[in-house]
LUMTOR-412682 format. One record per residue (C-alpha): y, x, z; residue number from 0; residue in three letters. Coordinates in Angstrom, 1 decimal. Layout:
BEGIN
        v        u        w     k     r
        Y        X        Z   NUM   ALA
...
// end
This chain:
BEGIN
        v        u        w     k     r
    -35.1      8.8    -15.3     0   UNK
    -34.1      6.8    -12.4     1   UNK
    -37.4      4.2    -11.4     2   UNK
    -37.1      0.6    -10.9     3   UNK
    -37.3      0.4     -7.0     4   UNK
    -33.8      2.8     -7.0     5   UNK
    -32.4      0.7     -9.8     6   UNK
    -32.7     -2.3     -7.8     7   UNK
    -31.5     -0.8     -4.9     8   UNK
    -28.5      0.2     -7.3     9   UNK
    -28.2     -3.4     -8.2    10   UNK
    -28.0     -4.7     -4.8    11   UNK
    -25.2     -2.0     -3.4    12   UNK
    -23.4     -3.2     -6.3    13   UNK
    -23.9     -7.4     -5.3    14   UNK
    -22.9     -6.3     -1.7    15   UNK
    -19.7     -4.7     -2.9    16   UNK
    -19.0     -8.0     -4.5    17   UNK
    -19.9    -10.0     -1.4    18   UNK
    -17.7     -7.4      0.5    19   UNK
    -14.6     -7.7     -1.9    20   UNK
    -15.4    -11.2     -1.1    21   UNK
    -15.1    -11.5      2.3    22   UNK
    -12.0     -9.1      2.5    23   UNK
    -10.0    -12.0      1.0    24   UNK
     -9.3    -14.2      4.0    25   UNK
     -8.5    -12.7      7.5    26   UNK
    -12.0    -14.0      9.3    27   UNK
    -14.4    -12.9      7.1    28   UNK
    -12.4     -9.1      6.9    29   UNK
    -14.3     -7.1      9.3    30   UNK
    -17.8     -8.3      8.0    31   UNK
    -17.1     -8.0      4.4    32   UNK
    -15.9     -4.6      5.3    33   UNK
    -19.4     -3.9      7.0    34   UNK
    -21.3     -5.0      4.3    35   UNK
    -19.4     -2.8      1.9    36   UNK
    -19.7      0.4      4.0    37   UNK
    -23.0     -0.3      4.7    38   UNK
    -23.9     -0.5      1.1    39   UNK
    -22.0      2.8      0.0    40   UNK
    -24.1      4.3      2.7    41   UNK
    -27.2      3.4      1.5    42   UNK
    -26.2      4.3     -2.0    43   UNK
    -25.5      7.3     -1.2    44   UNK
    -29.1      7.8      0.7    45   UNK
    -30.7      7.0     -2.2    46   UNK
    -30.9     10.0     -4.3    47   UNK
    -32.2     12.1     -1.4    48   UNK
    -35.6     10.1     -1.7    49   UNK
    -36.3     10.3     -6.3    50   UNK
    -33.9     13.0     -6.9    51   UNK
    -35.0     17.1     -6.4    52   UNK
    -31.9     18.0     -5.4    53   UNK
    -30.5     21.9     -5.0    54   UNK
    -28.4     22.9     -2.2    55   UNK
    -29.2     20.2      0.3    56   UNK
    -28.1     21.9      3.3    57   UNK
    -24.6     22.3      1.6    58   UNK
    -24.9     18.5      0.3    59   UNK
    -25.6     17.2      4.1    60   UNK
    -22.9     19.5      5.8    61   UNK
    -20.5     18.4      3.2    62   UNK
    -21.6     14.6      4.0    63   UNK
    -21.2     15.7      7.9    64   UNK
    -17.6     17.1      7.5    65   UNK
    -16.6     13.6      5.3    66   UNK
    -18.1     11.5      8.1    67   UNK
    -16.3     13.2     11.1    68   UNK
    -13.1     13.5      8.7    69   UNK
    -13.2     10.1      8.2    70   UNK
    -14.2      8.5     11.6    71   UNK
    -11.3     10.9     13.6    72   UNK
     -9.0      9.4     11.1    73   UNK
     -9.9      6.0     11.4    74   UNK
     -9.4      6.6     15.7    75   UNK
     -6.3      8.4     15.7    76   UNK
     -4.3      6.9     12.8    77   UNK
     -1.9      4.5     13.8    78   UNK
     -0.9      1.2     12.1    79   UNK
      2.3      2.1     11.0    80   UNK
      0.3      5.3      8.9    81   UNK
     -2.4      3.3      7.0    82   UNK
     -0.5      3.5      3.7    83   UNK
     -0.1      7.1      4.0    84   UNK
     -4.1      7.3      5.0    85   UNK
     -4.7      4.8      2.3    86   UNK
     -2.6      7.0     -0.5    87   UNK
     -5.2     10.3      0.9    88   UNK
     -8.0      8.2      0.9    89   UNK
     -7.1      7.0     -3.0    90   UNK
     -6.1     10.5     -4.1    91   UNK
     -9.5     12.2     -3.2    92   UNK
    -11.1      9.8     -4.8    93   UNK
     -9.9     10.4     -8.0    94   UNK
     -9.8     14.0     -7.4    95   UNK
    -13.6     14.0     -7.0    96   UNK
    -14.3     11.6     -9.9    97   UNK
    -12.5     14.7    -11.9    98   UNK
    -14.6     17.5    -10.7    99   UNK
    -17.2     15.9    -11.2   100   UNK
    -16.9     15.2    -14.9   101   UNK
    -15.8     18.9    -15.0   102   UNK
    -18.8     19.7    -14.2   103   UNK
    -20.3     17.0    -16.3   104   UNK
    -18.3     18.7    -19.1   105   UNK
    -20.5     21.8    -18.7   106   UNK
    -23.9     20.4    -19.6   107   UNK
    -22.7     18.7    -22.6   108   UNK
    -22.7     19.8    -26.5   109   UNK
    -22.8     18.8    -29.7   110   UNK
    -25.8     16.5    -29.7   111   UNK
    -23.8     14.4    -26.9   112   UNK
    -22.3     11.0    -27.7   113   UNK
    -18.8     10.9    -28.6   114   UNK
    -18.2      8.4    -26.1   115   UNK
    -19.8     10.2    -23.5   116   UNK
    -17.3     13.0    -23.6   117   UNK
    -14.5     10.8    -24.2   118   UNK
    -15.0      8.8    -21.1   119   UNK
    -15.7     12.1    -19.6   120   UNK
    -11.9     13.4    -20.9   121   UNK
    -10.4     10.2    -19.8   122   UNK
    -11.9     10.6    -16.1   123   UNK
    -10.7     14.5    -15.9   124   UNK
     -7.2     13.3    -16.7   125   UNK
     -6.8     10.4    -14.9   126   UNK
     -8.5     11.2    -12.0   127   UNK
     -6.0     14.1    -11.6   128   UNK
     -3.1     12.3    -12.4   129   UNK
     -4.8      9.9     -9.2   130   UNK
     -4.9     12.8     -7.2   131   UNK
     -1.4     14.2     -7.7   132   UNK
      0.6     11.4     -7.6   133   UNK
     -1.3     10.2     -4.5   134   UNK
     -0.5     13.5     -2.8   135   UNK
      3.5     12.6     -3.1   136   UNK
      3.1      9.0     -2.3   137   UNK
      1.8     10.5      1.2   138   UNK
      4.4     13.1      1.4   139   UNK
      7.3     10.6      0.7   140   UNK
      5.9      7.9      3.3   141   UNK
      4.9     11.0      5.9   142   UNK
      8.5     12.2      5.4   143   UNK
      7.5     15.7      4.4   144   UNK
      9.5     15.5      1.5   145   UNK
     12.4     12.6      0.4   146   UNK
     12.1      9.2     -0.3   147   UNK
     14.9      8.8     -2.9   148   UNK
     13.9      9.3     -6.4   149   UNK
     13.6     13.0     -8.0   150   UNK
     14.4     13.2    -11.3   151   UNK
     16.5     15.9    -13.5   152   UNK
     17.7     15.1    -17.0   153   UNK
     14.9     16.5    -19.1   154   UNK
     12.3     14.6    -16.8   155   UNK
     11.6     12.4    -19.8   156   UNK
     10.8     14.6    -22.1   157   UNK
      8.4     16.3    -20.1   158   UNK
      6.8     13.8    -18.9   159   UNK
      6.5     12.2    -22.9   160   UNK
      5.6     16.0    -24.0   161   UNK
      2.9     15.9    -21.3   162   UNK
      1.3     12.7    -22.2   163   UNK
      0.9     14.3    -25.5   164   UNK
     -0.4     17.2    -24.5   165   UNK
     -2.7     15.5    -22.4   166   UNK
     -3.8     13.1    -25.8   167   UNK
     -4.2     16.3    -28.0   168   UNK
     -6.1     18.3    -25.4   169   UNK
     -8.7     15.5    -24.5   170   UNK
     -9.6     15.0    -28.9   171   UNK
     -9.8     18.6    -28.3   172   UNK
    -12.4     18.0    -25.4   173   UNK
    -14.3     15.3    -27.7   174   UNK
    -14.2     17.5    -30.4   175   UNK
    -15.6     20.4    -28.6   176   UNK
    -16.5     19.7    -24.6   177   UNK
    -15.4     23.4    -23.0   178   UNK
    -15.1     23.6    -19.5   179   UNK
    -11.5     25.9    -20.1   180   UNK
    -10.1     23.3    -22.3   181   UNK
    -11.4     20.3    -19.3   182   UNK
     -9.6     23.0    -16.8   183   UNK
     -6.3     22.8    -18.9   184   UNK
     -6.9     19.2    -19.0   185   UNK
     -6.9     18.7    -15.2   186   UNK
     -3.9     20.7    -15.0   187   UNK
     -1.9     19.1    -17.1   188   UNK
     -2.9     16.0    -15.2   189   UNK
     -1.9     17.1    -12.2   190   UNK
      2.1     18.0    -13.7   191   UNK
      1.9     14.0    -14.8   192   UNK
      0.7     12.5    -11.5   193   UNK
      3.6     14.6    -10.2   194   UNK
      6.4     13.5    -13.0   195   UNK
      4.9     10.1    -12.5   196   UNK
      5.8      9.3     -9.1   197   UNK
      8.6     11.7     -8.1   198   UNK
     10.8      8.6     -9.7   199   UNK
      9.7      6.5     -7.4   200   UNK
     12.1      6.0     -4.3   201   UNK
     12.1      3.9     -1.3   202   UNK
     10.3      0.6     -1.3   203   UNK
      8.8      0.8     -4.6   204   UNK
      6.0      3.7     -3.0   205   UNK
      3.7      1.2     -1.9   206   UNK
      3.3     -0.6     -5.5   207   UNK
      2.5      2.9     -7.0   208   UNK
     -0.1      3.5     -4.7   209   UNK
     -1.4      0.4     -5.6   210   UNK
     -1.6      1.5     -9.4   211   UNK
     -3.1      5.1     -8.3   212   UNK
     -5.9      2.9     -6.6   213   UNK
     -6.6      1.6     -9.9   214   UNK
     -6.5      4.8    -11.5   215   UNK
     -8.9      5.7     -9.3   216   UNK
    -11.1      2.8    -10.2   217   UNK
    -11.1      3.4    -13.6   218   UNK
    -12.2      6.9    -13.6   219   UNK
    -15.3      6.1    -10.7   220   UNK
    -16.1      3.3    -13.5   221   UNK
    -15.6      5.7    -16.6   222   UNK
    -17.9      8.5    -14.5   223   UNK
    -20.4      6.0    -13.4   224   UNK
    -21.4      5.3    -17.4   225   UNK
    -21.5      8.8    -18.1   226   UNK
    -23.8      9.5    -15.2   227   UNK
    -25.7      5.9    -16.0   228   UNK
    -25.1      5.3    -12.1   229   UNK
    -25.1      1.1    -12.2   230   UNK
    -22.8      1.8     -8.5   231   UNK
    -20.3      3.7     -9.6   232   UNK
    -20.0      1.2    -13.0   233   UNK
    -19.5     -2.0    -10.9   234   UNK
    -17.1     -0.5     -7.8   235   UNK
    -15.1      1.3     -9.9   236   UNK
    -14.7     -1.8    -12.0   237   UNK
    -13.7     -3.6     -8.8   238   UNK
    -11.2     -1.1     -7.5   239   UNK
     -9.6     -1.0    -10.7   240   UNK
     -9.3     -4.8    -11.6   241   UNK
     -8.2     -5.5     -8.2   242   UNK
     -5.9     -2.8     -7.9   243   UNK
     -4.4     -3.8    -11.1   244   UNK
     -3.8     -7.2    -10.4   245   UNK
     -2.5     -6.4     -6.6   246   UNK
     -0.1     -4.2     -8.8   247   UNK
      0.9     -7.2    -10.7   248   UNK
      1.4     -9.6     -7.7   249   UNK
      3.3     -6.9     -6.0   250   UNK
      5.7     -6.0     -8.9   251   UNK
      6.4     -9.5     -9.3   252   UNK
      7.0    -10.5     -5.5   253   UNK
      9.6     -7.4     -6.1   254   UNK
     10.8     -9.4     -9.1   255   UNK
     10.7     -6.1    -11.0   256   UNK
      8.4     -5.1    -14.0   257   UNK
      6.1     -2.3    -13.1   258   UNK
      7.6     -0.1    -15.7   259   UNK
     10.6     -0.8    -13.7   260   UNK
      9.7      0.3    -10.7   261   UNK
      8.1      3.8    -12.1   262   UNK
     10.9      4.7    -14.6   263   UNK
     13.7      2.6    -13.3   264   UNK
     15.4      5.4    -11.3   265   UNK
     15.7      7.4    -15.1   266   UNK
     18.6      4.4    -15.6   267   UNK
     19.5      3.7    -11.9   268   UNK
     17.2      0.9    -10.9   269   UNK
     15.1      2.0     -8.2   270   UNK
     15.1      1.5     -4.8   271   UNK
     16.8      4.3     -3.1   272   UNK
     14.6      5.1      0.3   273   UNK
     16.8      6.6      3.4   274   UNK
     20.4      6.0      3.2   275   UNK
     23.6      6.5      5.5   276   UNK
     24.0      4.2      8.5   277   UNK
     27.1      1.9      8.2   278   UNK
     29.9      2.2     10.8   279   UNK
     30.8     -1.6      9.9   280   UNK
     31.7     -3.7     12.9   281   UNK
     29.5     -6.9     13.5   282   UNK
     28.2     -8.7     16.5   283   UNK
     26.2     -7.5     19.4   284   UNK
     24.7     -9.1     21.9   285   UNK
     22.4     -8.1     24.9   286   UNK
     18.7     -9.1     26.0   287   UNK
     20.1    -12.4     28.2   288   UNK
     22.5    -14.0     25.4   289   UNK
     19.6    -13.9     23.3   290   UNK
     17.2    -15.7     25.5   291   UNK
     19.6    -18.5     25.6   292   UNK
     19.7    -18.9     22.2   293   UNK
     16.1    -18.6     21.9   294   UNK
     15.5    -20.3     25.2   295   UNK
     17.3    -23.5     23.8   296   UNK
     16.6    -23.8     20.8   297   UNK
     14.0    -26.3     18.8   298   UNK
     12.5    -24.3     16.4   299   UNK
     12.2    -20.8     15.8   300   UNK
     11.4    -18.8     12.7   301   UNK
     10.2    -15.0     13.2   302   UNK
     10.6    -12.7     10.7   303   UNK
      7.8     -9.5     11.6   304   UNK
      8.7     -5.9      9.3   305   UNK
      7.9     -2.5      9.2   306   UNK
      9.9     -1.9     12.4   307   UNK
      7.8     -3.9     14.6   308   UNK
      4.8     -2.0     13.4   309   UNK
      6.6      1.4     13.9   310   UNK
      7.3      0.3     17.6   311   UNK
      3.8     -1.3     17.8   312   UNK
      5.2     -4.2     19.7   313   UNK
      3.2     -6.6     18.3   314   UNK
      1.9     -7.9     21.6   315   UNK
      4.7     -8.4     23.6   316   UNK
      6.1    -10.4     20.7   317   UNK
      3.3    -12.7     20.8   318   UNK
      3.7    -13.1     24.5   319   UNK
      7.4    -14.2     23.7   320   UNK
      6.3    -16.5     21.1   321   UNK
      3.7    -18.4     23.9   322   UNK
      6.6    -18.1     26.6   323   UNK
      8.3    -20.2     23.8   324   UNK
      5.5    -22.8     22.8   325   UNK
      5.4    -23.3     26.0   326   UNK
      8.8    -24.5     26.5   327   UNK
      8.4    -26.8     23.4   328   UNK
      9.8    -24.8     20.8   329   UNK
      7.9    -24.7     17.4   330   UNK
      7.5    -21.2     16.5   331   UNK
      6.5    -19.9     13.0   332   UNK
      6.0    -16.4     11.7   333   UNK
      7.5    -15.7      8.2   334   UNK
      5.4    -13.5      6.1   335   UNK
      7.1    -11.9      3.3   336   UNK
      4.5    -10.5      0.1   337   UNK
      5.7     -6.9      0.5   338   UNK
      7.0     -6.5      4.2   339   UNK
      6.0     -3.5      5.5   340   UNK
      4.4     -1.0      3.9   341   UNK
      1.6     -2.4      2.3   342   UNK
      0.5     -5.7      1.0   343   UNK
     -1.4     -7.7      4.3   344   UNK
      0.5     -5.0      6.6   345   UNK
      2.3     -7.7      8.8   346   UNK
     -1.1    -10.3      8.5   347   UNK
     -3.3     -7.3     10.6   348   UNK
     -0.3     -6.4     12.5   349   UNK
     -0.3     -9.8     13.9   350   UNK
     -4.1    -10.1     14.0   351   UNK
     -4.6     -7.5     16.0   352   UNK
     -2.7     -8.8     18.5   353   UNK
     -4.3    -12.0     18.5   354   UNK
     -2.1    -13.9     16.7   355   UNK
     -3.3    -17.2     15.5   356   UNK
     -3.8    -17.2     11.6   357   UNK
     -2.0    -20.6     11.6   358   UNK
      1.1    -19.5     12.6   359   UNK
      1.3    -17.2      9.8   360   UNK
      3.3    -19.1      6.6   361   UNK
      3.8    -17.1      3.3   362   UNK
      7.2    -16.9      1.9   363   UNK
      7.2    -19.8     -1.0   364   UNK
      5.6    -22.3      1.9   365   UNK
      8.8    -21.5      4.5   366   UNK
     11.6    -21.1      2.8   367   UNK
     12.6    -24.4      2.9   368   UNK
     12.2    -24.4      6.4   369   UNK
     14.9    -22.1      6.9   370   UNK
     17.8    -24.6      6.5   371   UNK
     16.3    -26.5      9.3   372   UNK
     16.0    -23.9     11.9   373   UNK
     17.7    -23.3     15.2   374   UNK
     17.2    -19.4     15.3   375   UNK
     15.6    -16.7     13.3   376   UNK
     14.6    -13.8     15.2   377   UNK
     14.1    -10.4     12.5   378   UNK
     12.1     -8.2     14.2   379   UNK
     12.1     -4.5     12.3   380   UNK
     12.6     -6.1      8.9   381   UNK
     15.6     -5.6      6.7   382   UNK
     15.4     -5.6      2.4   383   UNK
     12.9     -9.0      2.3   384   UNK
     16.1    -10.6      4.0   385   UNK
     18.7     -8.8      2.3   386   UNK
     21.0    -11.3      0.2   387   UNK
     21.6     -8.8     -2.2   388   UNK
     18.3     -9.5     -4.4   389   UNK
     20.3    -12.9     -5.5   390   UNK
     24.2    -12.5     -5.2   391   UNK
     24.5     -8.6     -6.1   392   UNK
     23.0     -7.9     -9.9   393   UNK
     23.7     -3.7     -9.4   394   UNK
     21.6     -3.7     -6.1   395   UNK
     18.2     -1.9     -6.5   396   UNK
     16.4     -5.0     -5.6   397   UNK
     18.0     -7.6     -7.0   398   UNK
     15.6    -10.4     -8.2   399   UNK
     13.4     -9.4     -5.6   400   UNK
     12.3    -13.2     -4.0   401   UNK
     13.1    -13.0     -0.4   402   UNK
     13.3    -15.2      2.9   403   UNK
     15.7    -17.1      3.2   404   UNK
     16.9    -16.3      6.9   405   UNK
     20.8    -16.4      6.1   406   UNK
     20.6    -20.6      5.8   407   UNK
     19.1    -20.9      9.0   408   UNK
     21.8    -21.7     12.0   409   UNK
     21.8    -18.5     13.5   410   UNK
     20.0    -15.3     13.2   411   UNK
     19.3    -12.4     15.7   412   UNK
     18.3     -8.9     14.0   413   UNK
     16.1     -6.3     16.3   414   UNK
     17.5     -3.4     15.5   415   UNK
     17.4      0.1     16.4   416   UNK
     20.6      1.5     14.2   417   UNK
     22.7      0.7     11.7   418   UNK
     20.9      2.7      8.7   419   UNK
     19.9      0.5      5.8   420   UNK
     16.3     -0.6      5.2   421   UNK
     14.1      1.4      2.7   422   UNK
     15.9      0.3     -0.4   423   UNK
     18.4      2.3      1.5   424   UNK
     21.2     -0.3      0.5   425   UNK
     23.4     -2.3      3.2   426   UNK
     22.4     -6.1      4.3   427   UNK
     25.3     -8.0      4.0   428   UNK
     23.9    -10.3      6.6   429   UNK
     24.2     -8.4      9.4   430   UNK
     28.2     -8.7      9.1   431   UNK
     28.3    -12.2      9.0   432   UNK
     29.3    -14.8     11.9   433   UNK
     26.2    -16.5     12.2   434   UNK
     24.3    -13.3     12.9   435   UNK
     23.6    -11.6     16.6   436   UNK
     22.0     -7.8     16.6   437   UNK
     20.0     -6.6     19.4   438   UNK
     20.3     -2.9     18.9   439   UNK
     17.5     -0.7     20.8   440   UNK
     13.4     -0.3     20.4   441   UNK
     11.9     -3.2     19.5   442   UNK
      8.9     -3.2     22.0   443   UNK
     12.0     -2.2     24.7   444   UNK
     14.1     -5.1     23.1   445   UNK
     11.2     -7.9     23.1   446   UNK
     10.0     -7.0     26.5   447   UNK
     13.5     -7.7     28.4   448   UNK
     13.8    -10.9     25.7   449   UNK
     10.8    -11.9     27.5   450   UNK
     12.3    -11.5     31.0   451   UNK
     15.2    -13.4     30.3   452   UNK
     13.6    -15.6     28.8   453   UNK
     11.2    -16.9     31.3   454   UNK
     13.9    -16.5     33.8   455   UNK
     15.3    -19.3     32.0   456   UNK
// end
């Protein structure tokens, strides 16, 4: 029986996670929702060691100590451009530890236990692993260890729908009678549908899966945290999963694509396509000084940030160009597209780390109309949130997808280091036209001698 003071306790880790979820909603309150949220799972986790008798202690603590220096080496040595790989890890052994432990769960239950006990236990073996395993190839598609184009084989369907049903008729089994071997097969076949789940998935469409895994995950902390009666566990797993649910949503529809779409569309062709060949298509080039005269003179300038810019972690010296041009007069926005990057927010604390005032960041649906009315838009590492494509081609992978308009304004200069597509891995027809000027090289090279030439202005 847990007593009242640990309950209450309970009760306020769970407010704080609320305040935290909270405060990570706008970009200056972030960092202190953040601490309040790790500082609550913290003492959450202390509490048990002061009601509980707990066995293996020394093995408890030294697993705690090999989580904690895990954890804070990652957070030092990962770099920006890696967070949604980190992110996928970070998802995926959580719902592989909600799993285990309603495995083990599984083993102090009988016949006298509560249907719904065991069937929330079931749920949390098989989800959880399907968490897990799909959360393992979202990292080894975005880490490059294996591709980013879809997998499938023509009988994937049928596996995955005779899995599902397996996975159905082994967890009434588990209700019916809870045995650990039957909760092993479980997991297993769990794993095989994370697995079939995302090896459809291709390209740009990885981030919105991981997005759903992080539900997943929520879920089964939620569904684990009744059967354990732990209040904590009930109310953060409910907020993982609600928000990662509806992140899922906003994500699949700034895509323009259903979510079933984007998991099963590459079954009928529709999915984005990840690395592809780079064109051999002449266009116009143009070197660091022709740029700066463009930029130099012009009125008003749209930027365009993307995963590029966050791969060459140039980030500052943009922003140095930007105040170079503010101070000349020029009215310089930043364009933040829903999805650029990798993850959703991904350009947002690229940006803010780099001091970047908040104000000069303008979602897409507030500067599109802007576009029409600008001298020069400068794309910096981005490539399928400016691709025509999503509204004149209807066979392209990510067509409907809402993007920037950058192809209205009066001329536009891509950073580029090649030719090869963007990670949709289909051609941007924009980069052939008249009114467009690439800057081939790295960005952080490109951007520094832009800001040379342009101050030598």
């Amino acid at each position: 029986m847990t007593p009242t003071w640990a309950q209450l306790v309970y009760l306020g880790c769970a407010v704080a996670f609320i305040l935290a979820l909270k405060g990570l909603a706008g970009p200056r309150t972030a960092r202190t929702g953040n601490l309040v949220g790790a500082a609550a799972a913290v003492v959450a986790v202390a509490v048990p060691f002061f009601y509980l008798e707990l066995d293996h202690v020394p093995r408890i603590l030294a697993a705690i100590a090999i989580g904690t220096a895990a954890g804070v080496l990652g957070a030092q040595r990962v770099q920006m451009t890696q967070m949604p790989q980190m992110v996928a890890l970070f998802n995926g052994v959580g719902g592989g530890a909600a799993a285990l432990v309603a495995l083990l769960e599984l083993e102090h239950m009988g016949d006298i236990t509560p249907g719904f006990d065991v069937a929330a236990t079931a749920f949390t073996i098989v989800v959880g692993a399907v968490s897990f395993a799909g959360s393992v190839i979202t990292f080894a598609k975005l880490q490059d260890l294996m591709t980013s184009r879809p997998v499938v084989f023509p009988a994937l369907p049928l596996v995955f729908g005779a899995a599902l049903l397996a996975a159905v008729v082994l967890s009434v089994l588990v209700v019916r009678d809870p045995s650990v071997g039957t909760g092993v097969v479980l997991a297993l076949l769990g794993l095989a549908i994370g697995v079939l789940l995302v090896l459809p998935v291709g390209g740009a469409d990885v981030p919105i899966v991981i997005s759903l895994l992080n539900a997943f995950t929520g879920l089964t902390v939620a569904a684990g945290g009744y059967v354990l009666g732990n209040v904590v566990l009930l109310v953060a797993g409910t907020l993982v999963g609600a928000s990662g649910t509806f992140l899922t949503l906003l994500m699949a529809s700034a895509m323009g694509r259903s979510v079933a779409n984007i998991l099963f569309g590459a079954l009928r062709g529709g999915s984005t396509l990840g690395a592809g060949e780079a064109s051999d298509r002449p266009v116009r080039s143009a070197g660091p000084d022709d740029v700066a005269i463009l930029l130099g003179y012009a009125d008003k300038v749209i930027i365009v940030p993307g995963y590029g810019l966050a791969v060459a972690q140039a980030q500052h010296t943009l922003r140095e160009l930007v105040e170079v041009l503010q101070g000349r007069g020029t009215r310089v926005d930043y364009a933040i597209h829903p999805v650029a990057g990798r993850m959703p927010g991904h350009m947002n604390v690229l940006l803010a780390e780099a001091q970047v005032p908040y104000e000069q960041l303008v979602e897409m649906d507030d500067i599109n109309s802007e576009f029409r009315h600008t001298d020069v838009v400068l794309v910096v590492g981005a490539n399928d949130v400016v691709n025509p494509a999503a509204r004149t081609t209807p066979s392209a992978p990510i067509y409907g997808m809402p993007i920037l308009d950058v192809d209205q304004a009066r001329q536009v200069v891509f950073l580029k280091r090649s030719m090869r597509p963007g990670f949709a891995g289909i051609e941007n027809e924009l980069l052939f036209e008249p009114t467009t000027t690439l800057l081939f090289g790295d960005a952080k090279e490109s951007l520094s001698k832009l800001l040379s030439a342009v101050k030598a202005l």
